[in-house]
N, C-alpha and C positions, 0 to 999 in steps of 0.2 A: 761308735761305728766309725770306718774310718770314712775317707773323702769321695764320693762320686767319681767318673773315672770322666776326663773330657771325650769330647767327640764332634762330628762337623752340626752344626747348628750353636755349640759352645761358643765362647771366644773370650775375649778381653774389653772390660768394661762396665760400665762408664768411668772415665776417669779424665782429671783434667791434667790438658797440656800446657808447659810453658812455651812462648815463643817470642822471638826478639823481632817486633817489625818496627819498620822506621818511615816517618811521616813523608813522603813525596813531594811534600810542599815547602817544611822546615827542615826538613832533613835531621830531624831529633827521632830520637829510637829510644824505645821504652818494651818492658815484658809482659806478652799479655797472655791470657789464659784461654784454650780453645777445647771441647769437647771430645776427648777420642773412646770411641768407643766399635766392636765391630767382632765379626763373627769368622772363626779360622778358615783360613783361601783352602778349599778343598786340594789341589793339587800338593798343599805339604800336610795333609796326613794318610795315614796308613792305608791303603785300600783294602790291604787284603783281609785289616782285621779289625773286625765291625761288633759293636756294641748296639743292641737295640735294633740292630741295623744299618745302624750312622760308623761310619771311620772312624777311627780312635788318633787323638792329636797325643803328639809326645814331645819331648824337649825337641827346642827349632821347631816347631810349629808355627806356623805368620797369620797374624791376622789384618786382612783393608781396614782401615778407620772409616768408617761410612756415618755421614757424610765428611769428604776428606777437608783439612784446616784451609780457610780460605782467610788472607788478611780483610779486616775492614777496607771503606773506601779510602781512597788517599793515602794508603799504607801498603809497603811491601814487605814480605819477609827477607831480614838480615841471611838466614841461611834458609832455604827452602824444604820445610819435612819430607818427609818420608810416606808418613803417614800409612806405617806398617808394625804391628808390634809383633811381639815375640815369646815363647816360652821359652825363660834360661835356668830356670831352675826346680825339678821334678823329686817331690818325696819319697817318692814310690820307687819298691828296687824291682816293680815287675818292670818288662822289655816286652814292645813290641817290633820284631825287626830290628833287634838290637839295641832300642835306642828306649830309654825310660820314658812311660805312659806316664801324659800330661792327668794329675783330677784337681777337682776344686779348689782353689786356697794356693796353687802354685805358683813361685814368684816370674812375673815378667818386665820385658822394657817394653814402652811405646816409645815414640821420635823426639819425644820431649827435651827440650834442653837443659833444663833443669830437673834433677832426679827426685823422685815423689817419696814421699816420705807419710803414709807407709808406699811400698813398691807397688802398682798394680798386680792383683794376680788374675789366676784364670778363673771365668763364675762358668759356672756350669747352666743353663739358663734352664733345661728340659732335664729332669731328675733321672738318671740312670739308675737300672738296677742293681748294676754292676759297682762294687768298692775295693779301693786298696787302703790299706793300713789296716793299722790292729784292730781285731774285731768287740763288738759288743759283747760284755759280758753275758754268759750264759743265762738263760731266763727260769727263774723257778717257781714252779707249780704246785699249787697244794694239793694236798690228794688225799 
């Protein structure tokens, strides 16, 4: 069967972030690992074309990191995140509004300064009925 198709309730996630904070006391900086996880900002997907009745997310799709990276005490962040991720890369050759429909399994960025290995993708968290890719083979019946 192929992948689920995303939509708003979907998103990116759980996956862990790197980040450079530096001690405010000693002033040494070290990388540390922060929780991003979070569900697509309705305003970047599709309105007009709804799955289940939810918006369909397609490449550039952004999701909030909820809850957003906050350093420890006595630590600040070297560069301050974003705390927004992203679908950059979509399997599927359907289009909605031009633009390739985000499903399951698709690769993305979060703010992370160091790149995750494997990539975060998109989870689909609420099972669509709806799939793109190649389908499941035909089922046969005895008779």
């Amino acid at each position: 069967m192929g992948q689920a198709i995303a939509k708003a309730g979907d998103g990116i996630g759980p996956v862990m972030d790197t980040h450079t904070v530096t001690n405010t006391e000693t002033g040494e900086s070290q990388p540390q690992k922060f929780p991003f996880n979070g569900n697509f900002i309705q305003s970047t997907l599709e309105r007009n074309i709804k799955i289940n009745g939810k918006e369909v997310a397609t490449i550039d799709s952004k999701v909030n990191n909820e809850p957003p990276h906050v350093p420890p005490p006595s630590y600040t962040f070297d560069s301050p995140p974003s705390n927004i991720g992203e679908v950059k890369s979509c399997k599927a050759k359907v289009l909605a509004n031009g633009k390739k429909v985000a499903s399951a399994t698709d690769l993305c960025e979060t703010c992370t300064e160091v790149p995750q290995a494997p990539p975060p993708q998109v989870q689909v968290r609420d099972q669509s009925r709806v799939y793109v890719g190649p389908p499941s083979p035909p089922s046969t019946r005895g008779g």
